[in-house]
C-alpha positions in Angstrom: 0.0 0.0 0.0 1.3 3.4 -0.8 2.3 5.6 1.5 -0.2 8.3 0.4 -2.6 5.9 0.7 -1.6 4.8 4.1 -1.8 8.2 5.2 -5.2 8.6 3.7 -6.3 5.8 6.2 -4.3 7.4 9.4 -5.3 10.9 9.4 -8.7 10.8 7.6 -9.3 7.7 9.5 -8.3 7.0 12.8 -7.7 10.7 13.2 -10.1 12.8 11.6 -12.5 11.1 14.0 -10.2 12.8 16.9 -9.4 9.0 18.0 -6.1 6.9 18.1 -7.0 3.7 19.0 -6.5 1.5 16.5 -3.9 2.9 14.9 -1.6 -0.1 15.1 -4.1 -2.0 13.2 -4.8 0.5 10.2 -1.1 1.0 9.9 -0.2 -2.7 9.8 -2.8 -2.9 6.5 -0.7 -0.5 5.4 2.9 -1.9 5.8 5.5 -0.5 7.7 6.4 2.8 6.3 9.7 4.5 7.2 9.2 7.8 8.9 11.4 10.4 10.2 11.3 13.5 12.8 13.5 16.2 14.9 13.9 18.4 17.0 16.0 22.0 18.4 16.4 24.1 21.1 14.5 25.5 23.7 13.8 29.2 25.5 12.9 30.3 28.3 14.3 27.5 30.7 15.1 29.7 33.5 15.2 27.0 36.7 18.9 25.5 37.3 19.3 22.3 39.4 18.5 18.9 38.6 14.9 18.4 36.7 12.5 15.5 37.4 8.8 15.2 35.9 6.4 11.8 36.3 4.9 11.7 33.2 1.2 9.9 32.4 2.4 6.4 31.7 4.1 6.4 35.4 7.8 7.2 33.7 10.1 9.4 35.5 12.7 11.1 33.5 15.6 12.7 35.5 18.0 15.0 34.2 21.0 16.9 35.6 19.1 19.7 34.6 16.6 21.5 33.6 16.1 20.4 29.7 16.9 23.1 26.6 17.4 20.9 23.7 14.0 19.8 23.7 11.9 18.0 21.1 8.4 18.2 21.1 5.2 17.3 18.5 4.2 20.4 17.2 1.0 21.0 19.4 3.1 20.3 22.9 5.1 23.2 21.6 2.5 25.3 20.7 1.2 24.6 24.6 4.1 25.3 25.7 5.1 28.5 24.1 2.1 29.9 25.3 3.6 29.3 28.6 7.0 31.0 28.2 8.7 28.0 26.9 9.9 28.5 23.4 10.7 25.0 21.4 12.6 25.6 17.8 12.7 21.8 17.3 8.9 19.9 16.3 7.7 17.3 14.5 4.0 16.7 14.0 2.0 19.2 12.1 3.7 22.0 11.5 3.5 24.0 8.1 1.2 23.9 5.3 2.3 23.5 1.3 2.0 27.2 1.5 4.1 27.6 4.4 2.1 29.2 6.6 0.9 27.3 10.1 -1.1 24.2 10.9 -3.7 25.0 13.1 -1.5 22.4 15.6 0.9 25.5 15.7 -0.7 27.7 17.5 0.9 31.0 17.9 4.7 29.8 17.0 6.6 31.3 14.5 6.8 28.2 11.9 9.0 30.1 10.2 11.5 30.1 12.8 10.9 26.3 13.7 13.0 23.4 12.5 10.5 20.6 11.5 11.8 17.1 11.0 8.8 15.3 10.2 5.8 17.5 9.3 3.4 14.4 8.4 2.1 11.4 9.8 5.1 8.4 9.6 8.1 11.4 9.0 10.5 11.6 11.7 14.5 12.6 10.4 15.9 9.7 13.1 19.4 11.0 11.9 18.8 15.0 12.5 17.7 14.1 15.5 20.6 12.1 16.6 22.9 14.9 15.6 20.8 17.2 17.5 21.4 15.3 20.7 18.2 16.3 22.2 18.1 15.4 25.9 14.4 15.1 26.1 11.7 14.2 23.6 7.6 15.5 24.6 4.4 14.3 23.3 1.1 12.8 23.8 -0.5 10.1 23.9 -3.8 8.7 23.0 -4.3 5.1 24.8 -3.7 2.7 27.7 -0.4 2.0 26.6 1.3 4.9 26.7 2.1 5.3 22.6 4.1 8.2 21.9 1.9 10.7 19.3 3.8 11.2 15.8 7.0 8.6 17.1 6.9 6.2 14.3 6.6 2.3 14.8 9.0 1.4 12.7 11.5 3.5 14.0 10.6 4.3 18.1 13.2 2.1 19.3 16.1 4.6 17.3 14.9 7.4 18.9 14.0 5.6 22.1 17.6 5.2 22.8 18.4 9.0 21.2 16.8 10.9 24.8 14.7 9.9 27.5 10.7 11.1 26.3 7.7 12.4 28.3 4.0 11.8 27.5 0.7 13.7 28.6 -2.6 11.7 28.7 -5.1 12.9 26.0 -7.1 9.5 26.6 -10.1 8.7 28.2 -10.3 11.8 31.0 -11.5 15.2 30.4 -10.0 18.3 28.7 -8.8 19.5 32.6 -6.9 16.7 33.3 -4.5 17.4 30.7 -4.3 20.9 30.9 -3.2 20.7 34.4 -0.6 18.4 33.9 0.7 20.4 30.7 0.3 23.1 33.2 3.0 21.2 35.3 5.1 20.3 32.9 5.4 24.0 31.8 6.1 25.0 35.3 9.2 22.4 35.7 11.0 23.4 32.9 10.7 27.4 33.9 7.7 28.9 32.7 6.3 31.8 35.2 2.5 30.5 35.7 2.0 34.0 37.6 2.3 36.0 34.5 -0.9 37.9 33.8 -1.1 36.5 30.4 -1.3 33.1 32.1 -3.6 33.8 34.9 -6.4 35.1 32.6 -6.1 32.2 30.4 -7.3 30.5 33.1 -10.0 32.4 34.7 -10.8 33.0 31.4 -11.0 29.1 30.5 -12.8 28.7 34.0 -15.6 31.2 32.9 -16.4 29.6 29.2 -16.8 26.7 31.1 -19.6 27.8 33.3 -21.1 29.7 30.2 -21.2 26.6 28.2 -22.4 24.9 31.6 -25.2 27.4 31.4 -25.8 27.1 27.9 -26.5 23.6 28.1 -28.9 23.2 30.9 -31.4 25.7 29.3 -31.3 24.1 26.0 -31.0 20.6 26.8 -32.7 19.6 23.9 -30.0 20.9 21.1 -28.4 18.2 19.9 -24.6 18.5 19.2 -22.9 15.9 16.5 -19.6 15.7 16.1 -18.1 14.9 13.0 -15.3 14.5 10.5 -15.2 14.4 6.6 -13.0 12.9 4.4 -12.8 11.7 0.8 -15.6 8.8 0.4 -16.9 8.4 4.1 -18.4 10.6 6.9 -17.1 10.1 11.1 -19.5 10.4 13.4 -17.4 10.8 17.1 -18.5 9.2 20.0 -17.6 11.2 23.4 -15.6 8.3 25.1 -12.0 8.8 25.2 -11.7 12.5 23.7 -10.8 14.7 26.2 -13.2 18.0 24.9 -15.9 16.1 24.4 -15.8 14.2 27.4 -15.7 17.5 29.1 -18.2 18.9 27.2 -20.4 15.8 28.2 -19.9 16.4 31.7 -20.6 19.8 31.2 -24.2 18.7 29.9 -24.0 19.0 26.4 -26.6 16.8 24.8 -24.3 14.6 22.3 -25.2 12.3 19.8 -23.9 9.3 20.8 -23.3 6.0 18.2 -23.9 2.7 19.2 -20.9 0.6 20.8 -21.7 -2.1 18.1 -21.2 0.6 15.5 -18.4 2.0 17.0 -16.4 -1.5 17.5 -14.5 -1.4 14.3 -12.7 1.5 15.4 -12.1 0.6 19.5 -14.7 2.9 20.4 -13.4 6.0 19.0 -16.6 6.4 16.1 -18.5 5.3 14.0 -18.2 5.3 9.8 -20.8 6.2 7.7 -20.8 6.5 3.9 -21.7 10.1 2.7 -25.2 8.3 1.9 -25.9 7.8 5.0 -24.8 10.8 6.5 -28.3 12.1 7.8 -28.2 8.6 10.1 -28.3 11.3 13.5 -30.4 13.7 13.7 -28.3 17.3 15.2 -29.5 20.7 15.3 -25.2 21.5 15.2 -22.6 19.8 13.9 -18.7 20.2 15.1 -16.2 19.7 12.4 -12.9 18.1 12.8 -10.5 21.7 12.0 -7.2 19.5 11.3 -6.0 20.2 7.8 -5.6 16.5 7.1 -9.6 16.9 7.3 -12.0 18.3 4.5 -13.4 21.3 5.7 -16.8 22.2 5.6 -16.7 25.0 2.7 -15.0 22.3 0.7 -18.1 19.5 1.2 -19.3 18.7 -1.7 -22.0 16.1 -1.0 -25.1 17.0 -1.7 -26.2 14.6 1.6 -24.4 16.9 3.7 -26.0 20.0 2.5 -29.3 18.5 2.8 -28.6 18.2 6.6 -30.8 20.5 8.7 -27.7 22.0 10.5 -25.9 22.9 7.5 -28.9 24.6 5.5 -29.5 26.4 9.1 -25.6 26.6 9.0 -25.2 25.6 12.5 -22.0 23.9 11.9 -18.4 25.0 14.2 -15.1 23.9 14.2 -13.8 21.3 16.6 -10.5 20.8 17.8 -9.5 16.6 18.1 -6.1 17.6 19.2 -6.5 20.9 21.1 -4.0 23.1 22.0 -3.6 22.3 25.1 -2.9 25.6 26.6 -6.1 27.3 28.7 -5.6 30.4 26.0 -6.0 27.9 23.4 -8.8 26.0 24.7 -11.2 29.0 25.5 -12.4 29.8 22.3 -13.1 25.9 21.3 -15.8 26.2 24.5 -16.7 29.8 23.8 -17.5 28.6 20.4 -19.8 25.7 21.1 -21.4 27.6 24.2 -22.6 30.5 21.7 -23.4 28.0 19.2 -26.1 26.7 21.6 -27.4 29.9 23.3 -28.3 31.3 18.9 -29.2 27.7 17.8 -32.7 27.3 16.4 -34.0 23.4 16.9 -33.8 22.3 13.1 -33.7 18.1 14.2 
């Protein structure tokens, strides 16, 4: 199988429904790819001493002290930067064909980034061996503790490169992980008493109980959350991703597939063809916002604009793989919180 077709099956698959699990399987269709990455330097480290952090899988990485030459998928970094820490060295999604920033980015200056793998199954194992990075960051999306965007075929190579920390993004809700990227920021130097910082937070806190709000009067919008690519239609469920989770718990009324229908995919969603895309009934739809995603102007199915919430054009953006920096994630639940309070019940 081609590796643009392999590809195809990751991002628009696995990931355009905001889900990892799985993963291994769809790849192995695919064949084992060779992939490559990097990484580069980090600002802004300002404690000295010896540097410990516990990451989510229970690993402890130890260091003489705090880290510089830091690696870290693109939307760690983009977290991270928001906090004070500046990574130059990424891999994950990164830059578009016309150079300007994935969403993933954030507020970084891609221009001023080194990128060693921009795509899904890219990471430059021999960049990143010159580099000598002393500590590699990511996420990671199940049980086992499966480093985000660290290739298969090559994670044992770059295993024995640096030491690597993961945060959770699986099966919890969105404030889980922010706290502990919160932490993370903190033990590498960022100041979490900065202004900027602080309002983030009150500011994250205070979308929350809008959206909170939101949904108890209008408990009878139905949200859907969704994902489009090529020749089929993902339909989210809201176990195991972290903003849906949280928007659950914050009573948002979700559509919710089947377990039987979600099965093929561990739980993360279910597929539909675009024939069959009216199968839920919403009166919004979120939209998957990654760039390996079609976006919603660029539907062309005459199914989809058939769908109540799209001729009403009730239909946001979503964010799979938020940011996850409070700055970041306050307009993701500003958005949806709005989008309830105006929405008219088309379903």
């Amino acid at each position: 199988m081609s590796n643009a077709r392999a590809t195809h099956l990751t991002r628009r698959g696995i990931l355009a429904a905001g889900g990892a699990l799985g993963l291994g399987a769809v790849l192995a269709a695919c064949g084992d790819d060779d992939v490559k990455s990097g990484g580069s330097e980090s600002t802004a480290a300002a404690k000295s001493g010896p540097w410990t952090f516990k990451d989510d899988r229970g690993t402890t990485v130890k260091l003489d002290k705090v880290p510089t030459k830091i690696v870290a998928f693109t939307g760690v970094a983009a977290a991270l930067y928001d906090y004070g820490i500046e990574i130059k060295g990424v891999f994950g999604p990164t830059t578009l064909e016309n150079g300007k920033a994935d969403v993933q980015a954030g507020d970084m200056d891609v221009s001023k980034l080194t990128v060693f793998g921009n795509v899904w199954d890219q990471f430059n194992v021999e960049k990143y061996a010159a580099f000598a990075p002393e500590v590699l960051l990511t996420t990671t999306f199940d049980s086992a503790g499966t480093l985000w965007y660290v290739p298969e075929a090559s994670k044992a190579k770059i295993a024995k490169l640096a030491p690597s920390v993961a945060i959770s993004v699986y099966d919890r809700q969105l404030t889980k992980p922010l706290q502990r990227m919160w932490e993370l920021a903190d033990s590498l130097g960022a100041d979490l008493t900065a202004t900027k910082v602080t309002d983030a937070k009150k500011r994250f806190e205070e979308a929350s109980e809008r959206l909170r709000a939101a949904a108890k009067a209008r408990p009878e919008i139905k949200v859907m959350a969704g994902s489009a690519a090529q020749d089929v239609f993902y339909v989210s469920g809201t176990n195991f991703s972290i903003d849906l989770e949280y928007f659950k718990a914050l009573g948002v009324n979700f559509v919710e597939p089947s377990e039987s229908a979600k099965k093929a995919t561990g739980g993360w969603f279910e597929t539909l063809s675009w024939e069959n895309v009216d199968k839920y009934a919403a009166d919004i739809i979120m939209m998957d916002d990654r760039t390996a995603t079609i976006q919603p102007a660029d539907i062309t199915e005459a199914t989809w604009k058939k769908l109540p919430a799209v001729k009403a054009g009730q239909v946001i953006g979503r964010s799979p793989e938020p940011i996850l920096s409070y700055d970041k994630c306050v307009p993701m639940v500003e958005n949806l919180a709005k989008a309830i309070e105006d929405a008219k019940k088309v379903a």
